[in-house]
N, CA, C and O atoms as a GROMACS GRO file, in nm:
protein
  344
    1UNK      N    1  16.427  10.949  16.332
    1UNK     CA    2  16.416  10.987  16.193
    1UNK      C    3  16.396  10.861  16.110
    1UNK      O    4  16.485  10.778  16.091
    2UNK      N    5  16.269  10.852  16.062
    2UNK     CA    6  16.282  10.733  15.925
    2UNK      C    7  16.357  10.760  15.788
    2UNK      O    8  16.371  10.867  15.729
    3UNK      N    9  16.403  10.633  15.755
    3UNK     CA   10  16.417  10.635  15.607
    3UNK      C   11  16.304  10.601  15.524
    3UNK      O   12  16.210  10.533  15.565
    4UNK      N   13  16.312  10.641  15.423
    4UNK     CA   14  16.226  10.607  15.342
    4UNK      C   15  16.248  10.486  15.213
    4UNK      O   16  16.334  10.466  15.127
    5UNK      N   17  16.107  10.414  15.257
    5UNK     CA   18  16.103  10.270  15.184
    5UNK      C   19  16.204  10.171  15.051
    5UNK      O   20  16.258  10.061  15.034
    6UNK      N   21  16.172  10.350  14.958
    6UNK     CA   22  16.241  10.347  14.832
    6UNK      C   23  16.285  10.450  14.828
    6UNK      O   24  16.239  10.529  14.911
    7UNK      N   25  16.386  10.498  14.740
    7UNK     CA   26  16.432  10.618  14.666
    7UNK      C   27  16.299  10.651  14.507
    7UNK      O   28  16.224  10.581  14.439
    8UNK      N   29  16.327  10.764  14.514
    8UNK     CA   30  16.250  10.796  14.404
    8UNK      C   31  16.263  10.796  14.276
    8UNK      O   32  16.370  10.822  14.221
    9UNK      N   33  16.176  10.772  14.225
    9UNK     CA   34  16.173  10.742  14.091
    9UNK      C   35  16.264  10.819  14.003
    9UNK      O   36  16.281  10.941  14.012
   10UNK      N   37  16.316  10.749  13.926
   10UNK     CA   38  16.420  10.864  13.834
   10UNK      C   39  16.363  10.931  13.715
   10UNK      O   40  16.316  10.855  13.630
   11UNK      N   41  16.360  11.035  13.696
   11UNK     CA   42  16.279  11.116  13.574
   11UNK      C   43  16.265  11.064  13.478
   11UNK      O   44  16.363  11.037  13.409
   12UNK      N   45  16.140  11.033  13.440
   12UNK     CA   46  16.155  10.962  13.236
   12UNK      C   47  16.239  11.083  13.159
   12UNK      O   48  16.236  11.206  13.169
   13UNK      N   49  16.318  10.984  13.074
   13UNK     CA   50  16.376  11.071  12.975
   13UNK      C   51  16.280  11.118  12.860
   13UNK      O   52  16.234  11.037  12.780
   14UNK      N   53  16.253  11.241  12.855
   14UNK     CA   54  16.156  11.282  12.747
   14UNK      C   55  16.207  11.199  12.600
   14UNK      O   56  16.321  11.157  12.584
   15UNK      N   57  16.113  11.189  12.514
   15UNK     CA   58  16.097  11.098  12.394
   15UNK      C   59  16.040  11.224  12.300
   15UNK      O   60  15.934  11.285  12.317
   16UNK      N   61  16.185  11.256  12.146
   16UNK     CA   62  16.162  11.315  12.032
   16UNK      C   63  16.074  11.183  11.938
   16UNK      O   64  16.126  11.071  11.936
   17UNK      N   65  15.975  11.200  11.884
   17UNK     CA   66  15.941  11.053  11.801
   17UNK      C   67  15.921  11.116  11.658
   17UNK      O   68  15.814  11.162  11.620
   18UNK      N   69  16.064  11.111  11.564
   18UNK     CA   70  16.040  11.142  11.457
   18UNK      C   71  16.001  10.992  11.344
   18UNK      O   72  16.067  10.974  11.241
   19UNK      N   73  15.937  10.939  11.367
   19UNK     CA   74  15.901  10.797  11.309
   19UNK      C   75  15.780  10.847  11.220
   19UNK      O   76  15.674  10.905  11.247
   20UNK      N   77  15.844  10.795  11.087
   20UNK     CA   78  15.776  10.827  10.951
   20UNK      C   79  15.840  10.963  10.887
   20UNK      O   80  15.820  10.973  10.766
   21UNK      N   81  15.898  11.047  10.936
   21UNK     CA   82  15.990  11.136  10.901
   21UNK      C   83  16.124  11.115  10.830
   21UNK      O   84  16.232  11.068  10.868
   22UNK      N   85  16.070  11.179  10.680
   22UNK     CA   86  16.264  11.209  10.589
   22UNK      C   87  16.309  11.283  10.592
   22UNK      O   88  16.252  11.393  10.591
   23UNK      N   89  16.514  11.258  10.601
   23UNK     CA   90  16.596  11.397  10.576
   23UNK      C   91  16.537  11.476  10.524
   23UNK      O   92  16.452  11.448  10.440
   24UNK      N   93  16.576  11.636  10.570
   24UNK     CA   94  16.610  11.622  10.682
   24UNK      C   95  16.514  11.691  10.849
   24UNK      O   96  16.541  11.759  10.947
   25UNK      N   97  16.420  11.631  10.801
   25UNK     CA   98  16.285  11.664  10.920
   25UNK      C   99  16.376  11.600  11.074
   25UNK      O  100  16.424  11.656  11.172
   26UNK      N  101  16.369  11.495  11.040
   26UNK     CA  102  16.430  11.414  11.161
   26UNK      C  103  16.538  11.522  11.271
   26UNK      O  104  16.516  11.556  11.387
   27UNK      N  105  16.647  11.554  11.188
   27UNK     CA  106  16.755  11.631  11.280
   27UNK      C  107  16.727  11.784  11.283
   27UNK      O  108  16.793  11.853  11.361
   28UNK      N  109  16.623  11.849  11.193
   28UNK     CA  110  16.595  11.931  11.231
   28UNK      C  111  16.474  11.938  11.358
   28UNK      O  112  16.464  12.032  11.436
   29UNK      N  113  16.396  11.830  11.358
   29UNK     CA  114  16.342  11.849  11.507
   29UNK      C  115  16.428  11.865  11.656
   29UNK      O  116  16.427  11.928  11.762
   30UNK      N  117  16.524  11.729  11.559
   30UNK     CA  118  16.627  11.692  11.728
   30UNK      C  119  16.679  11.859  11.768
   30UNK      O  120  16.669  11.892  11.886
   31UNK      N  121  16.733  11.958  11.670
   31UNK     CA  122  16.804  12.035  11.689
   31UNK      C  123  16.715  12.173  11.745
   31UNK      O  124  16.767  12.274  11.792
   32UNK      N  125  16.533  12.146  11.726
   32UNK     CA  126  16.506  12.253  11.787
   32UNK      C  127  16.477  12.190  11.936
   32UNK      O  128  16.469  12.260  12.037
   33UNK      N  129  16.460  12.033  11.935
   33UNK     CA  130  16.420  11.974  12.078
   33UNK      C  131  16.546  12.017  12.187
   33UNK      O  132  16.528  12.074  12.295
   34UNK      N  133  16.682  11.975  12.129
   34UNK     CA  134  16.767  11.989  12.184
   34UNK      C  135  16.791  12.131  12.240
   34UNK      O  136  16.834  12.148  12.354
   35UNK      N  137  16.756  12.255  12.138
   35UNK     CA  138  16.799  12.367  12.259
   35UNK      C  139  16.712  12.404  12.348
   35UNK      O  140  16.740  12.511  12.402
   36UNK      N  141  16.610  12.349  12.384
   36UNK     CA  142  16.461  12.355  12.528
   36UNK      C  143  16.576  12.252  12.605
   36UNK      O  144  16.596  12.282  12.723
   37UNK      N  145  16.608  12.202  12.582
   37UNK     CA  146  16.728  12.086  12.703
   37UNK      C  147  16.772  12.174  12.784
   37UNK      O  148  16.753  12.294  12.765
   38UNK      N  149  16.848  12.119  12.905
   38UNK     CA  150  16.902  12.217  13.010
   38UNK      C  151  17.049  12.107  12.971
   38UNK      O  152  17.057  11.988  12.939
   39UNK      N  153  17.154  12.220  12.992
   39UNK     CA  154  17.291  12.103  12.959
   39UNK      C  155  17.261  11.971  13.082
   39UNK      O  156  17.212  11.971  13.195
   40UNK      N  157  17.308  11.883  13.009
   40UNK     CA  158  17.290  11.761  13.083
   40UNK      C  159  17.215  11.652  13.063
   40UNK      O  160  17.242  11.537  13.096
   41UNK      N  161  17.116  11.695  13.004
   41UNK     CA  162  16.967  11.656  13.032
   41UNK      C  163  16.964  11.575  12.896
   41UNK      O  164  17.006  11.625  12.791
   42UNK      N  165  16.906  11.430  12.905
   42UNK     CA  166  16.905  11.363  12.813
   42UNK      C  167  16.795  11.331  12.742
   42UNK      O  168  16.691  11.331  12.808
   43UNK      N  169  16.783  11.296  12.600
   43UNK     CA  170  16.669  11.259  12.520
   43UNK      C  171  16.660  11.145  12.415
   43UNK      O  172  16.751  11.140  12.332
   44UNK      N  173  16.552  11.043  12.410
   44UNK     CA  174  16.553  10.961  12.367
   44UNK      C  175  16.477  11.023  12.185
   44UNK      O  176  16.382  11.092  12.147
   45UNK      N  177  16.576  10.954  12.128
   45UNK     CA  178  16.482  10.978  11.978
   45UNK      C  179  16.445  10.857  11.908
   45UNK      O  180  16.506  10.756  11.942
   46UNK      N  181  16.364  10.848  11.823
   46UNK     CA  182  16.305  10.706  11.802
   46UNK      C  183  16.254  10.757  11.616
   46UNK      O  184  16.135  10.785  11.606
   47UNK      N  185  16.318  10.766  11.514
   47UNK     CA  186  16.281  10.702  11.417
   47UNK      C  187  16.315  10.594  11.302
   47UNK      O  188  16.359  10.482  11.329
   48UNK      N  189  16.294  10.634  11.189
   48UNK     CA  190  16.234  10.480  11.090
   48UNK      C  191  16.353  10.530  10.979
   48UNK      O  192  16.398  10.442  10.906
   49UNK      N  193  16.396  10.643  10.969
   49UNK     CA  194  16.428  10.679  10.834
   49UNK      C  195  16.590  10.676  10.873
   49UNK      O  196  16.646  10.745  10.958
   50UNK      N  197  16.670  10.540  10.751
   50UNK     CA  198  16.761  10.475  10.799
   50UNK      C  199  16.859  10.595  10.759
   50UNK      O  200  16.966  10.573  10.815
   51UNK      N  201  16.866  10.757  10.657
   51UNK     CA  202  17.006  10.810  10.710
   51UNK      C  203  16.971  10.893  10.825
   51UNK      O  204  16.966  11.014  10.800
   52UNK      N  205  16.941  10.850  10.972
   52UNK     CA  206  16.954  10.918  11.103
   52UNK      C  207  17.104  10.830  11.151
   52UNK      O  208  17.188  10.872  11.232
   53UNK      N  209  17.108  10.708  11.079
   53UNK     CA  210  17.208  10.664  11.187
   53UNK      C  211  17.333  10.716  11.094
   53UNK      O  212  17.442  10.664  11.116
   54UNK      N  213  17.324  10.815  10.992
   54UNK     CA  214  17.436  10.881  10.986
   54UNK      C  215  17.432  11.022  10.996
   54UNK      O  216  17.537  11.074  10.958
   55UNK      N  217  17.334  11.112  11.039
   55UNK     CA  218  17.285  11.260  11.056
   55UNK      C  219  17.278  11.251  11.215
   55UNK      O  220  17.374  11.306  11.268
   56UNK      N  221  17.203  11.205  11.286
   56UNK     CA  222  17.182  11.202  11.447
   56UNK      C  223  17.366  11.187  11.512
   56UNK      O  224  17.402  11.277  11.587
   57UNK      N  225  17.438  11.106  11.488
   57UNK     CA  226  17.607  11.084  11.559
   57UNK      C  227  17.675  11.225  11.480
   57UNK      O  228  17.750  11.299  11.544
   58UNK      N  229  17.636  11.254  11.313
   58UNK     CA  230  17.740  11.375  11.327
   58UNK      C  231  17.687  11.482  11.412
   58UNK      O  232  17.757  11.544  11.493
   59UNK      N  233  17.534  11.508  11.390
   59UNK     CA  234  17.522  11.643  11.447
   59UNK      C  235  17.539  11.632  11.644
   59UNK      O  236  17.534  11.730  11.719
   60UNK      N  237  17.550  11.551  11.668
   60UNK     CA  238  17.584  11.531  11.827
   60UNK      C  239  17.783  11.545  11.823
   60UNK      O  240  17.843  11.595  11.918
   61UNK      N  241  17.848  11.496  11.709
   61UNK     CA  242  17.971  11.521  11.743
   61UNK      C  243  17.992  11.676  11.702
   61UNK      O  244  18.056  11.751  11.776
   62UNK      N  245  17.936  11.720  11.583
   62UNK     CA  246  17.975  11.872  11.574
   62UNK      C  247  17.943  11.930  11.662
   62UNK      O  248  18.038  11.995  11.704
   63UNK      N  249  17.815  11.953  11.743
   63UNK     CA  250  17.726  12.044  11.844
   63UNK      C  251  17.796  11.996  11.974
   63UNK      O  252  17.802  12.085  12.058
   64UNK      N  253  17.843  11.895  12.006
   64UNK     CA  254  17.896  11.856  12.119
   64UNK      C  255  17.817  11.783  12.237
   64UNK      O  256  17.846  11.786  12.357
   65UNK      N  257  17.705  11.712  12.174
   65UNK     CA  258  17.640  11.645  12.282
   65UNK      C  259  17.681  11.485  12.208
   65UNK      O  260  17.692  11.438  12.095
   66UNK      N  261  17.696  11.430  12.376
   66UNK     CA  262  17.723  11.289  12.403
   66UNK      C  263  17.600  11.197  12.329
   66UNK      O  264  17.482  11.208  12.364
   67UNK      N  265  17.640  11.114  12.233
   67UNK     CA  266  17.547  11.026  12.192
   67UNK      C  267  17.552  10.855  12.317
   67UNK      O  268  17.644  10.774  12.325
   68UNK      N  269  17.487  10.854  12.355
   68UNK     CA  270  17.489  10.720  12.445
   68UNK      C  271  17.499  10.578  12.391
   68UNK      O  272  17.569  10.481  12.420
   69UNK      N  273  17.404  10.599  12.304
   69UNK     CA  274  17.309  10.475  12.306
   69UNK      C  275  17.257  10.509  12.167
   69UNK      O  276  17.194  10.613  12.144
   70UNK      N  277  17.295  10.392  12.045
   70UNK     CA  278  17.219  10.402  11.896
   70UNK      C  279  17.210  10.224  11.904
   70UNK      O  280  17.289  10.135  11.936
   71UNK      N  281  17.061  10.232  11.854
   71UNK     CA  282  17.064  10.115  11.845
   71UNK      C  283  16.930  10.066  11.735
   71UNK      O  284  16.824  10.129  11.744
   72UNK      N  285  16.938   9.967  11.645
   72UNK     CA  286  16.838   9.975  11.548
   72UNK      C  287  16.810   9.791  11.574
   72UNK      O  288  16.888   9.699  11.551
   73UNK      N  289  16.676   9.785  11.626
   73UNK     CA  290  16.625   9.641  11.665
   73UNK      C  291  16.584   9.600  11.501
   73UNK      O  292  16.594   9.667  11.398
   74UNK      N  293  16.539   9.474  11.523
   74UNK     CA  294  16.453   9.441  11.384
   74UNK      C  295  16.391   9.472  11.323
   74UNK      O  296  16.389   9.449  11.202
   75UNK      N  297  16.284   9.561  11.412
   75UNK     CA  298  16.149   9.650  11.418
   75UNK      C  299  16.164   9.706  11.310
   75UNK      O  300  16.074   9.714  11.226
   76UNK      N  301  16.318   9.769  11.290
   76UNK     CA  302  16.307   9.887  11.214
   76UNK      C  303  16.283   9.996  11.286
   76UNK      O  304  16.214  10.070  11.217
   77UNK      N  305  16.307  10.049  11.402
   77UNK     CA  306  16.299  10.122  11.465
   77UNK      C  307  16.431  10.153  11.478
   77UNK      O  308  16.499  10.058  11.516
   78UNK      N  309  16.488  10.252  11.460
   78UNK     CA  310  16.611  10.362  11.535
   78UNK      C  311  16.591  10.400  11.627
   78UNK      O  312  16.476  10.444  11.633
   79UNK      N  313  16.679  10.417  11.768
   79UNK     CA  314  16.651  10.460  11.869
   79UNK      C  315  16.827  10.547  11.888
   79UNK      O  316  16.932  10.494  11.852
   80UNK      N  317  16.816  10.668  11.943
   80UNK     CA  318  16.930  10.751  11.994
   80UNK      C  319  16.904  10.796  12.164
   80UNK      O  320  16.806  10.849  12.215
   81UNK      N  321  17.001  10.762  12.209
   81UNK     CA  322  16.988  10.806  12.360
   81UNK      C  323  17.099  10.942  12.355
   81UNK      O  324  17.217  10.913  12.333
   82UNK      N  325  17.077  11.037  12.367
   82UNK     CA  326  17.176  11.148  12.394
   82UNK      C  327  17.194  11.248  12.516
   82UNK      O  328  17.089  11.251  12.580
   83UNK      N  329  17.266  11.310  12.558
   83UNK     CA  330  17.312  11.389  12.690
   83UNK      C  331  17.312  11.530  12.621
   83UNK      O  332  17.406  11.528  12.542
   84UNK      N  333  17.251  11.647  12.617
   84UNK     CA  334  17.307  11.774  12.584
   84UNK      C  335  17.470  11.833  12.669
   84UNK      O  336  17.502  11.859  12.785
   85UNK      N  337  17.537  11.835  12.537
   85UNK     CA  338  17.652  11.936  12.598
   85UNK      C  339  17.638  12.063  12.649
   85UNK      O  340  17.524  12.111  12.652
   86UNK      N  341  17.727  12.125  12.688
   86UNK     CA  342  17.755  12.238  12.729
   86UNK      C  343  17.850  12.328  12.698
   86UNK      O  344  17.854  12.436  12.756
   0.00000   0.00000   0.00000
């Protein structure tokens, strides 16, 4: 029996890109992206419009999905890594 070379690639995390989008477009996309999710299943969001980094962490603590990862480079880019709850 062989093994094989490598293990396989790990699934890209699908990408919401609300960039150029204002309250509250932004979390209403996340919130229709989020229920096509299977619990578990994580999604990267990526916009510009600076109140996400206070709309994207509540609506993940009310709804109950794990926020991972917020992080805002120089760019000006917002980025959210999240896990759907269950």
């Amino acid at each position: 029996m062989s093994v094989p070379d490598s293990a396989p690639e790990p699934a890209a995390v699908p990408v919401l890109d609300a960039r150029g989008l204002l309250c509250p477009e932004p979390v209403m996309l996340l919130h229709k992206r989020v229920r096509e999710l299977a619990d578990g299943d994580e999604l990267l969001v990526l916009a510009t419009d600076p109140s996400t980094t206070r709309d994207i962490p509540k609506f993940c603590r009310f709804l109950g999905h794990a926020l991972l990862e917020e992080s805002q480079p120089e760019d000006g880019l917002f980025r959210y890594r999240l896990r759907k709850g269950g």
